[in-house]
N, CA, C and O atoms as a Maestro MAE file, in Angstrom:
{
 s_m_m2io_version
 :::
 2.0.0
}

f_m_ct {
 s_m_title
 :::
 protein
 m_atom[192] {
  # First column is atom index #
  i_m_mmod_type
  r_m_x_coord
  r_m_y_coord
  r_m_z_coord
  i_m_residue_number
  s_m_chain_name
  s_m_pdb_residue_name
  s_m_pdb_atom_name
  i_m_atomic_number
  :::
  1 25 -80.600 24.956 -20.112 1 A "UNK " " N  " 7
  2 3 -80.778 25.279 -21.519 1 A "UNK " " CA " 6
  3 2 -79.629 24.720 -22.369 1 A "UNK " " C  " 6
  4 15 -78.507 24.974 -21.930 1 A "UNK " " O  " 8
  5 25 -79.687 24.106 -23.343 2 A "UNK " " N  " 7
  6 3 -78.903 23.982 -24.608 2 A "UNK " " CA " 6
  7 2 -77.942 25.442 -25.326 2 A "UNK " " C  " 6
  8 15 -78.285 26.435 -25.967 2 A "UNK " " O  " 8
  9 25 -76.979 25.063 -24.954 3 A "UNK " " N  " 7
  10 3 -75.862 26.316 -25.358 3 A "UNK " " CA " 6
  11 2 -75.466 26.003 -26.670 3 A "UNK " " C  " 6
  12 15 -75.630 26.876 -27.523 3 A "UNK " " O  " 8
  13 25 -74.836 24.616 -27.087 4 A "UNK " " N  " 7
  14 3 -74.463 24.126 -27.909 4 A "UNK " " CA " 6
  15 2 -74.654 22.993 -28.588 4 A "UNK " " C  " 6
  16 15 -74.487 21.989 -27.896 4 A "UNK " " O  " 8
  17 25 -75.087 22.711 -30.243 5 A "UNK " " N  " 7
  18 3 -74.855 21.309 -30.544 5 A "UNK " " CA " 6
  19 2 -73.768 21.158 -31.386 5 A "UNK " " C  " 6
  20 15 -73.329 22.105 -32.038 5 A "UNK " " O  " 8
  21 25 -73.321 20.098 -31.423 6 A "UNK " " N  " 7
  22 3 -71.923 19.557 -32.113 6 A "UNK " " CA " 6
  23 2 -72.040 18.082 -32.839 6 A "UNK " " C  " 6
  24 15 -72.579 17.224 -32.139 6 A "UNK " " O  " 8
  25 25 -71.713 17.773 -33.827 7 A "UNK " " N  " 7
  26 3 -71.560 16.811 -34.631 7 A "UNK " " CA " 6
  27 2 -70.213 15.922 -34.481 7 A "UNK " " C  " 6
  28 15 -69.125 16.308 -34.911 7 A "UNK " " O  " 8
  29 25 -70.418 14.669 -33.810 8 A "UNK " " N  " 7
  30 3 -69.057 13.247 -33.735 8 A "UNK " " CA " 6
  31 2 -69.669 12.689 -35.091 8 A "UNK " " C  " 6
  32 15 -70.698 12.064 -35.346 8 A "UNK " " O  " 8
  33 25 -68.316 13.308 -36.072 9 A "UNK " " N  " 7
  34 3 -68.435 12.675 -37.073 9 A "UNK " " CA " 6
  35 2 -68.264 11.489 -37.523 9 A "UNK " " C  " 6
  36 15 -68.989 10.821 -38.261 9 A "UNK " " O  " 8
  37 25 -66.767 11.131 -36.809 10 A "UNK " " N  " 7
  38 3 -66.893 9.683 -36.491 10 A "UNK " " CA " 6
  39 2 -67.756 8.535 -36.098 10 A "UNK " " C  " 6
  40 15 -68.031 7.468 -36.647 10 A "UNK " " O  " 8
  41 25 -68.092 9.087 -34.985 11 A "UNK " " N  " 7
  42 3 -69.510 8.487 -34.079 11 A "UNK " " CA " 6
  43 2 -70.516 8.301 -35.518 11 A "UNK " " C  " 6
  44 15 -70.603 7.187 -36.035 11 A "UNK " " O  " 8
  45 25 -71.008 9.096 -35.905 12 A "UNK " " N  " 7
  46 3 -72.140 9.732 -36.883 12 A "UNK " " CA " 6
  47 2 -73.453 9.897 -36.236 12 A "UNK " " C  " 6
  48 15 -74.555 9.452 -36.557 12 A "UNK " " O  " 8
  49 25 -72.913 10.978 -34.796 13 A "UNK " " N  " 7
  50 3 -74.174 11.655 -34.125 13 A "UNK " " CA " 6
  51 2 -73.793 12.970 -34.148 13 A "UNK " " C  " 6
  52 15 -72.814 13.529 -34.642 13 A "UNK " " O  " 8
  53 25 -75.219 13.568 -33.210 14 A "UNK " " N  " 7
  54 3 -75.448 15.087 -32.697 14 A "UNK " " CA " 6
  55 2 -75.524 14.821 -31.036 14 A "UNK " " C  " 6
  56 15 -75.884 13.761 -30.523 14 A "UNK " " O  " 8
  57 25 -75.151 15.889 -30.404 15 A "UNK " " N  " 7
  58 3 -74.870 15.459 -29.067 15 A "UNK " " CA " 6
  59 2 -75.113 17.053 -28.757 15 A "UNK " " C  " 6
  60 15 -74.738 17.755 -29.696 15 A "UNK " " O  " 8
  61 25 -75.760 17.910 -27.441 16 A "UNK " " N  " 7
  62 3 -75.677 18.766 -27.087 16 A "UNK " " CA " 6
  63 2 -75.325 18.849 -25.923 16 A "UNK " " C  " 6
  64 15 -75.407 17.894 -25.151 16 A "UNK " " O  " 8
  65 25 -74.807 20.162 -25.546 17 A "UNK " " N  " 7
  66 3 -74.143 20.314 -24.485 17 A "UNK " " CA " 6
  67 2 -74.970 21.777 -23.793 17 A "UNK " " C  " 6
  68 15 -75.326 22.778 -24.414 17 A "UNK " " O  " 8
  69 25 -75.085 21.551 -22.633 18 A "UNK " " N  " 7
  70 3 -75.959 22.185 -21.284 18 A "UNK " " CA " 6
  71 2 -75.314 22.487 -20.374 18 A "UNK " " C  " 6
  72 15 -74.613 21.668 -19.780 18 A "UNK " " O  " 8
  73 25 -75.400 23.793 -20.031 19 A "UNK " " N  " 7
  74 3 -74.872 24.304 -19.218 19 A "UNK " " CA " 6
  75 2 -73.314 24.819 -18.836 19 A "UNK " " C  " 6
  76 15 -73.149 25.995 -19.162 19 A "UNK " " O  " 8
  77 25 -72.600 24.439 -18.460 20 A "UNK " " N  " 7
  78 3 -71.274 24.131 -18.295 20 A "UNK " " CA " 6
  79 2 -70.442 23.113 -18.543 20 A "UNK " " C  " 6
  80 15 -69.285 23.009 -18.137 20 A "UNK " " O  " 8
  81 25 -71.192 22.172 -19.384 21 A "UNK " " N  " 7
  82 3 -70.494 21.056 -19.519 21 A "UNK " " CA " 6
  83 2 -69.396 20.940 -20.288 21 A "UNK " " C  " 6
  84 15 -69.522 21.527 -21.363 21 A "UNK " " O  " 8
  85 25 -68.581 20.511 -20.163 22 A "UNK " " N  " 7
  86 3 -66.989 19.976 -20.819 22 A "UNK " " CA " 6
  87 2 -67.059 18.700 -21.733 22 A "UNK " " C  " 6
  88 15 -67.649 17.736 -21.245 22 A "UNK " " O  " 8
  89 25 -66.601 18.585 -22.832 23 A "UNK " " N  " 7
  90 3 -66.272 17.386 -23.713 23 A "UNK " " CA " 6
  91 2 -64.877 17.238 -23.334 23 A "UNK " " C  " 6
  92 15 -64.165 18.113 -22.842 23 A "UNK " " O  " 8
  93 25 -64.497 15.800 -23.669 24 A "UNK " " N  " 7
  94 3 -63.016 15.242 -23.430 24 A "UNK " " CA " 6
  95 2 -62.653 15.280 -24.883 24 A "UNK " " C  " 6
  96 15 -63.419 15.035 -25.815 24 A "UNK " " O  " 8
  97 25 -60.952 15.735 -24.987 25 A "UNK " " N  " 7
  98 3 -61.211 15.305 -26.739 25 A "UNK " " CA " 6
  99 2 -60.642 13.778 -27.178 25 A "UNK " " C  " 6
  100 15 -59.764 13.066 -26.690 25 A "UNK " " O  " 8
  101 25 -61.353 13.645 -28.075 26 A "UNK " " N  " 7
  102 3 -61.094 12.270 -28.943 26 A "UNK " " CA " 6
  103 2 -59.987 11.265 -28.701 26 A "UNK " " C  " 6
  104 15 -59.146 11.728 -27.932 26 A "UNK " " O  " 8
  105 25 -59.707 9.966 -29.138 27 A "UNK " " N  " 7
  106 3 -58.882 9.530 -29.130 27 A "UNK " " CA " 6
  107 2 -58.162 9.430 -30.616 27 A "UNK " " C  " 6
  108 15 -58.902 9.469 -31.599 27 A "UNK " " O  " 8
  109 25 -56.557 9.285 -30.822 28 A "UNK " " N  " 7
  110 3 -55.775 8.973 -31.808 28 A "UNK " " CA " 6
  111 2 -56.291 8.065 -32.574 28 A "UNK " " C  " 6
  112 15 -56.898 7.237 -31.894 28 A "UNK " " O  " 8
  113 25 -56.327 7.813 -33.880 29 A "UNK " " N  " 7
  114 3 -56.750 6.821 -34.789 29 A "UNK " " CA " 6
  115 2 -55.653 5.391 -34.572 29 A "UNK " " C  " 6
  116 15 -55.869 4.243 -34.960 29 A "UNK " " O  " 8
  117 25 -54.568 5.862 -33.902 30 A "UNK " " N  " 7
  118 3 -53.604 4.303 -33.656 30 A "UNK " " CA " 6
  119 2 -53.479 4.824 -32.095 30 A "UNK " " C  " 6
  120 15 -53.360 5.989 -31.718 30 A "UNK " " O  " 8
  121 25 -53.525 3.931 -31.502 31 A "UNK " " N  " 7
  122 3 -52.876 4.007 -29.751 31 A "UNK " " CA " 6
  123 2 -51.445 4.124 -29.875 31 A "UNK " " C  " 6
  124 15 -50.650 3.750 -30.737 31 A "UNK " " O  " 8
  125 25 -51.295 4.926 -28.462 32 A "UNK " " N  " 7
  126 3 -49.667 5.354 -28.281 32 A "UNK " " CA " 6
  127 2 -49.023 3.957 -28.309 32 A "UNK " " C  " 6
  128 15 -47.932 3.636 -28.781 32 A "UNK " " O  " 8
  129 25 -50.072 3.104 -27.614 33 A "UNK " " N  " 7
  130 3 -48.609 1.984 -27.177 33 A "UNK " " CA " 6
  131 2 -48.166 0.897 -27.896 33 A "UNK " " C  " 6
  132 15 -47.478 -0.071 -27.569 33 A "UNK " " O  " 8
  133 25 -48.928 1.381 -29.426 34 A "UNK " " N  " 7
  134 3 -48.341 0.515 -30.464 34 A "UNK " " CA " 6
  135 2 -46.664 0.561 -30.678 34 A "UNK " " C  " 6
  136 15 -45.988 -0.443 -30.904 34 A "UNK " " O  " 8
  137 25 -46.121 1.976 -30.555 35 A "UNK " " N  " 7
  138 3 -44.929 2.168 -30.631 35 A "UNK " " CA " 6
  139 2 -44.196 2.422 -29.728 35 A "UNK " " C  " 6
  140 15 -43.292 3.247 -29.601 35 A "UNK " " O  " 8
  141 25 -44.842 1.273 -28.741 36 A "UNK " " N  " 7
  142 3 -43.840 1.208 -27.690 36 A "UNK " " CA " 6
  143 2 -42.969 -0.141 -27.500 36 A "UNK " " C  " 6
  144 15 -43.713 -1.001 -27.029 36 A "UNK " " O  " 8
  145 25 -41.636 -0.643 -27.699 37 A "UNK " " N  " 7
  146 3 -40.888 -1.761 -27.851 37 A "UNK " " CA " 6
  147 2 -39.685 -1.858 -27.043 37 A "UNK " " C  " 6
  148 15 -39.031 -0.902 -26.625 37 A "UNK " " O  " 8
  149 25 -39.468 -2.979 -26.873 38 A "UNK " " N  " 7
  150 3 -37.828 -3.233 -26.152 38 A "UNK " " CA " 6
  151 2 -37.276 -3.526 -27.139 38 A "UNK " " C  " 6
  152 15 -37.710 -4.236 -28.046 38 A "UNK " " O  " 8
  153 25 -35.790 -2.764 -27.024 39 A "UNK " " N  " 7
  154 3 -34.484 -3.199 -28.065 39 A "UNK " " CA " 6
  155 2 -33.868 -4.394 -27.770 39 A "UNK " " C  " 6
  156 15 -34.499 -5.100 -26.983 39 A "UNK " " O  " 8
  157 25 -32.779 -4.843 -28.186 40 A "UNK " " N  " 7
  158 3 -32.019 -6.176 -28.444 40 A "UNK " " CA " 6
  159 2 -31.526 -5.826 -26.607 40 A "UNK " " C  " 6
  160 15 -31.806 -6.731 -25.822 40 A "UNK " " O  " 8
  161 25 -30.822 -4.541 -26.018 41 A "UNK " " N  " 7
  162 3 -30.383 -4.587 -24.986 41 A "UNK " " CA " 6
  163 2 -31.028 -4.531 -23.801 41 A "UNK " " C  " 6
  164 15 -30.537 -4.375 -22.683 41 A "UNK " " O  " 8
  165 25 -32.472 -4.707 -24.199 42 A "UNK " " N  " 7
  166 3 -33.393 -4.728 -22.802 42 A "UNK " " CA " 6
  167 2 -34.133 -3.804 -22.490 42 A "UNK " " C  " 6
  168 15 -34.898 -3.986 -21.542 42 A "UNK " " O  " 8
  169 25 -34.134 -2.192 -23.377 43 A "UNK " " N  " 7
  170 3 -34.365 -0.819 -23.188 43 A "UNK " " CA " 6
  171 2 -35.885 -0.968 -23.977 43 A "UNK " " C  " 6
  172 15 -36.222 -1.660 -24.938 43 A "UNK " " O  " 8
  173 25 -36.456 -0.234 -23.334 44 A "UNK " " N  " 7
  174 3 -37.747 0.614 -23.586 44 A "UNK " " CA " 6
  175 2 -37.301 1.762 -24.635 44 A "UNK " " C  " 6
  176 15 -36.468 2.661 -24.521 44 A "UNK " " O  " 8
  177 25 -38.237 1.371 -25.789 45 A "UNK " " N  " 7
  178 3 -38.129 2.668 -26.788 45 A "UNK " " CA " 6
  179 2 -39.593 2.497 -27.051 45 A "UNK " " C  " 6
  180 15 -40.358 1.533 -27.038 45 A "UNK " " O  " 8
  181 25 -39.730 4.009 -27.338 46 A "UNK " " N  " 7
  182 3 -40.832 4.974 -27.829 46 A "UNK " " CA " 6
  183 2 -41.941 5.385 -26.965 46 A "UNK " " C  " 6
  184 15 -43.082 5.780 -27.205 46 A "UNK " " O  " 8
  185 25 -41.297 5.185 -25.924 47 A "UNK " " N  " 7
  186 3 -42.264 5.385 -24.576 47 A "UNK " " CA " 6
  187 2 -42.692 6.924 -24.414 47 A "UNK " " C  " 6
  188 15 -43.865 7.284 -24.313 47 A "UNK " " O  " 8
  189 25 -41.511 7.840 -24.402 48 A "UNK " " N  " 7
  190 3 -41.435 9.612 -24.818 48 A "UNK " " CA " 6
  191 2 -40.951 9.726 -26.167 48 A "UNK " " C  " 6
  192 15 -40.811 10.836 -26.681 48 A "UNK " " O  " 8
  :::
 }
 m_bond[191] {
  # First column is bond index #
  i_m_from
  i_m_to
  i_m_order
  :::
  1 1 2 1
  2 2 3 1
  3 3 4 2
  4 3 5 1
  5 5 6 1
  6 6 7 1
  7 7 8 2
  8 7 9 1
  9 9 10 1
  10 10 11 1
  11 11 12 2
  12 11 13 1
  13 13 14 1
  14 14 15 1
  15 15 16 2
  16 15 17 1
  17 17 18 1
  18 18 19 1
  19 19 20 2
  20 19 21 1
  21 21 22 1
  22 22 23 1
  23 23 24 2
  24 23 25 1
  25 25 26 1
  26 26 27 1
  27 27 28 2
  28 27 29 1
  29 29 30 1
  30 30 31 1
  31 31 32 2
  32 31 33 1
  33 33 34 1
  34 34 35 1
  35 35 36 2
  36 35 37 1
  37 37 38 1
  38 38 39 1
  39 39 40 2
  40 39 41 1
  41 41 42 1
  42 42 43 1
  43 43 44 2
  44 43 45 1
  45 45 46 1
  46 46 47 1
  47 47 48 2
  48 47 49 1
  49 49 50 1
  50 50 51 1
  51 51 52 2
  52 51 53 1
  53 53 54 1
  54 54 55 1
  55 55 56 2
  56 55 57 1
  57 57 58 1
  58 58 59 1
  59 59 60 2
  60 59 61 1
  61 61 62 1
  62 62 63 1
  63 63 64 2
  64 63 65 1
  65 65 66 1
  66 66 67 1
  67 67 68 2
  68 67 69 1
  69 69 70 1
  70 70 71 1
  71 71 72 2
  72 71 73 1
  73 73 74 1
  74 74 75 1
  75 75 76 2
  76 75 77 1
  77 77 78 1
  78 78 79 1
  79 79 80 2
  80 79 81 1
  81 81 82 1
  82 82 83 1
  83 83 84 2
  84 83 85 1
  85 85 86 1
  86 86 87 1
  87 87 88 2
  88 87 89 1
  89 89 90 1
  90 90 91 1
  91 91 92 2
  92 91 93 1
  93 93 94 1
  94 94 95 1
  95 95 96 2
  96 95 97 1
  97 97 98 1
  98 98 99 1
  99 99 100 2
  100 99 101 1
  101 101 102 1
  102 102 103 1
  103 103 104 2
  104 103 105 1
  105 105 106 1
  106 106 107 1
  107 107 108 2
  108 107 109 1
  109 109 110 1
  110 110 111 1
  111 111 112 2
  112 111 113 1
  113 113 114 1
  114 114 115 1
  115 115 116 2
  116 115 117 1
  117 117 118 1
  118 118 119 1
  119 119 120 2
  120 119 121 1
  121 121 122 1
  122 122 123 1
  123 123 124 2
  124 123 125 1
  125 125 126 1
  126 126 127 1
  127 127 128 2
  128 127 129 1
  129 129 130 1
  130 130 131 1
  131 131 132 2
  132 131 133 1
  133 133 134 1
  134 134 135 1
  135 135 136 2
  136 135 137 1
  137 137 138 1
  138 138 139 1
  139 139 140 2
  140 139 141 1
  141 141 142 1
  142 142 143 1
  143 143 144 2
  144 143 145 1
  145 145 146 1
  146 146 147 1
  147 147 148 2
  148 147 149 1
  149 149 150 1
  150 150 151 1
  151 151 152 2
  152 151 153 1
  153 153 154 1
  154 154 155 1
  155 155 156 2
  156 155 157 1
  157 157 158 1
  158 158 159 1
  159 159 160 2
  160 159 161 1
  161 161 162 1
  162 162 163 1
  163 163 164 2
  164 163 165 1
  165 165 166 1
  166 166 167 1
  167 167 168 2
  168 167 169 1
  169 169 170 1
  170 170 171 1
  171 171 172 2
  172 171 173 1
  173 173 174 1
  174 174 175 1
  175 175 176 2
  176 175 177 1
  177 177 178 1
  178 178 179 1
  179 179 180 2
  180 179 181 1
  181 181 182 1
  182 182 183 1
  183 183 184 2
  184 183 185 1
  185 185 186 1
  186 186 187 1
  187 187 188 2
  188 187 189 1
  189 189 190 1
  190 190 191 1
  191 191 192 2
  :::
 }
}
């Protein structure tokens, strides 16, 4: 049976969910590893 429907607004659907099922949530509008860079001394910044 249908427990739940939910709206991806983004997407611009309806999607239902049955039974026990789990959604993952979304992704960030920019990816992490945009702000990830090496400095002048060789170091990894913005990794944490």
């Amino acid at each position: 049976p249908i427990r739940d429907i939910r709206a991806s607004m983004g997407a611009g659907f309806l999607y239902a969910l049955c039974g026990e099922m789990r959604t993952m949530p979304g992704l960030p509008t920019t990816p992490a590893g945009t702000k990830i860079d090496i400095d002048k001394k060789g170091k990894v910044v913005g990794l944490f």
